[in-house]
C-alpha positions, 0 to 999 in steps of 0.5 A: 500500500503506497501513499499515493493509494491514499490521494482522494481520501487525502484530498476530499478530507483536507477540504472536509477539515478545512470547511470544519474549520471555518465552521468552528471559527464562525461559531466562535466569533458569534458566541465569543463573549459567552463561550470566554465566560465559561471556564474551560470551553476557550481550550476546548474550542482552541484544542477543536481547532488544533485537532482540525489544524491536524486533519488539514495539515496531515491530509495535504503533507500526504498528498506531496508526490513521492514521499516516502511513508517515513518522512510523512510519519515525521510530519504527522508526528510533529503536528500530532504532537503540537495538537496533543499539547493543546488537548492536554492543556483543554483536559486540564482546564476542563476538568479544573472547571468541572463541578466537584459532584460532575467531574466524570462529565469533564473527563469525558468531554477530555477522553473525546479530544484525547481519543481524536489525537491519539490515532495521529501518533500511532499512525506516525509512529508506524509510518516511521518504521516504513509501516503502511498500517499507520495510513489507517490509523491516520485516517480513523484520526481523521474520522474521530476529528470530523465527528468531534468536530461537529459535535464541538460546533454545535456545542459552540453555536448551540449548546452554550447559550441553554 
């Protein structure tokens, strides 16, 4: 299995996360004032758009001609990295902001960031050792973001203002 092989799925999800993207930027700018004003959700918002960051920039780096499945990994796993700060950092705050009697609802809205990055580094990893599984790992990542994503907007243009 060759990158190459990978080429639409690549392209159609960079423009996907790219959409998403602008989606959760536009829900931001709306709701801005009330989404500063509940702890937690300007990092949870910030590592949603890190994770999209992720999906676009994994999505076009794979769709570079002719480059070897190992220095793709090296770049998924750069930016994997990058986004697994930021969800590390939104775990923390949310969590942190959880009431003490409902802190499960914190862990579980931090596992959904969590679970969106980690695809990203297993993938990169086996990619760097010349592995082609870590093509599905990516993409079940990029999945997870889509789905996340969408769940994170709504939460951003809806949600907030119950």
């Amino acid at each position: 299995m060759e990158l190459a092989d990978w080429g639409g799925f690549f392209a159609a999800s960079a423009g996907a996360a790219a959409g998403l993207t602008g989606l959760i930027i536009v829900a931001m700018s709306v709701n801005i004032g009330t989404i500063i004003g509940i702890p937690g959700m300007t990092s949870r918002a910030g590592a949603t758009i890190a994770t999209l960051v992720l999906a676009v920039v994994a999505s076009i780096t794979a769709l570079v001609p002719g480059q070897p499945l190992p220095l793709y990994g090296v770049e998924v796993l750069v930016f994997g990295a990058v986004a697994a700060v930021f969800a590390g950092e939104s775990t923390v705050r949310v969590i942190a902001a959880s009431p003490r009697g409902s802190r499960g609802t914190g862990v579980l809205k931090s596992t959904v960031v969590i679970a969106q990055v980690l695809p990203y580094l297993v993938g990169a990893l086996l990619l760097v050792t010349d592995d082609a599984s870590g093509l599905g790992w990516i993409a079940g990542g990029i999945v997870l973001v889509f789905i996340g994503s969408v769940l994170n907007a709504w939460v951003l243009l809806v949600e907030i203002l119950r």
